[in-house]
C-alpha positions in Angstrom: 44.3 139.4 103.3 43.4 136.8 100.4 42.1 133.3 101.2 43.0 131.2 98.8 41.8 128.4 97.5 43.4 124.4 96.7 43.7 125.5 92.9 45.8 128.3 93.7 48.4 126.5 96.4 48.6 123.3 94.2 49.8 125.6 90.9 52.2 126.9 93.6 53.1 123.5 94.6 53.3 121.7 91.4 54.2 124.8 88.9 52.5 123.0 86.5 50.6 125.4 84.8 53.1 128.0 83.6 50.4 130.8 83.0 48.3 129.8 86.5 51.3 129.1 88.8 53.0 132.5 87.8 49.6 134.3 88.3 49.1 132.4 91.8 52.8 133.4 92.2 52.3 137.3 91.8 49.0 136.8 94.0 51.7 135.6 96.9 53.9 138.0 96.0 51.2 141.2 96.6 49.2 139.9 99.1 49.0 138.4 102.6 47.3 135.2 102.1 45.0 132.9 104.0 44.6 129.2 104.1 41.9 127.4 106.0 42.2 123.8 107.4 40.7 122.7 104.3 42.3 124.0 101.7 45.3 122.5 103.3 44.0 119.0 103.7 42.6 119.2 100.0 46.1 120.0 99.1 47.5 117.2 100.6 45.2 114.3 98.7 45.6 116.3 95.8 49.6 116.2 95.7 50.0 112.6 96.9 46.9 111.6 95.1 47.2 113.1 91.7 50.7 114.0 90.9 51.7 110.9 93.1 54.4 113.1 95.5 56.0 110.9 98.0 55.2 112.1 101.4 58.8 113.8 102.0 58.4 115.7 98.5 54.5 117.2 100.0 55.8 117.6 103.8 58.8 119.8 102.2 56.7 121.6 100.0 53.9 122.4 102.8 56.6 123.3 105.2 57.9 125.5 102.6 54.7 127.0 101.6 53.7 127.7 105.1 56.7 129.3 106.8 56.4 131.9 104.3 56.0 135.4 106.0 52.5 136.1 104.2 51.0 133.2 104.9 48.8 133.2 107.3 47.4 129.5 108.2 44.2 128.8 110.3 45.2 126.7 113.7 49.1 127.2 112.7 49.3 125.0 115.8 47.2 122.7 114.8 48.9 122.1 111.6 52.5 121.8 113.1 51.4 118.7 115.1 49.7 117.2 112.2 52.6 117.9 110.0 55.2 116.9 112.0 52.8 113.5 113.1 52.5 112.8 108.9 55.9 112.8 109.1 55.8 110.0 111.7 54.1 108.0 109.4 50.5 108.9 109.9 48.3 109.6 107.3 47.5 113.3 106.8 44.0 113.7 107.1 44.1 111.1 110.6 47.0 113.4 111.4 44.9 116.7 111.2 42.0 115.0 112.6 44.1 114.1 116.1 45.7 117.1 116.4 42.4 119.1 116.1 41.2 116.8 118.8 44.0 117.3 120.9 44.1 121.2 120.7 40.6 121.5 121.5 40.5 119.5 124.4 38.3 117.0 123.3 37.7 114.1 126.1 38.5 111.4 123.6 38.5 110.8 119.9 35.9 108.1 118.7 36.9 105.4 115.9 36.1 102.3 114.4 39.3 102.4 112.8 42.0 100.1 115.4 44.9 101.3 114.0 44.1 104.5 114.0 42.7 104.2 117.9 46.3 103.0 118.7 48.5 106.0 116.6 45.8 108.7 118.7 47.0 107.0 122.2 50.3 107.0 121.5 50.5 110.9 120.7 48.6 111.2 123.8 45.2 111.8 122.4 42.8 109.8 124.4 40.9 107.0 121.9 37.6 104.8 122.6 36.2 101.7 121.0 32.8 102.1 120.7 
């Protein structure tokens, strides 16, 4: 198994680097690959961030990418929730954040961010001001 790293899924993502995204593309097609939390929160910002993908165009491709039979993604679990929460709405990285919160059985999840308090209790994921 191969961890790979943002480079390599956004050239899958974006295909646009004909040389890369067809060398990242025989990679996937040899290998069982790994992607870490990380990576796939790095991906994220970059597609919405620097090729300006609306959120349905990065949720599709993510989903996409992910339900692949070789990939292999830490806390699959973890990134369902968040995945399916960004589609709610929330932003990605808050997203990740909660669900990681809520898998690991965290007594609450601190904030000085309201808005962000108020999405976490409404997914269940106990919030405090502090």
């Amino acid at each position: 198994m191969i961890a790979l790293d943002t480079n390599i899924v956004v050239r899958l993502l974006a295909d646009d680097d004909p040389h890369q995204s067809r060398r990242a593309a025989g990679l996937l097609d040899d290998n069982d690959v790994f992607i870490p939390l990380t990576v796939l929160l790095e991906t994220e910002w970059v597609l919405r961030s620097v090729y300006a993908l609306e959120r349905d165009a990065v949720l599709r491709g993510l989903r996409n990418f992910l339900g692949l039979p070789n990939v292999k993604a830490e806390a699959a679990g973890r990134i369902a929730r968040a995945l399916s929460w960004y589609e709610q709405g929330l932003d990605f990285a808050d997203a990740l954040h909660l669900a990681c919160a809520a898998e690991t059985g965290a007594q609450s999840f601190a904030t000085f961010d309201v808005k962000l308090r108020r999405q976490a209790v409404e997914r269940g994921v106990p919030a405090i001001e502090i």
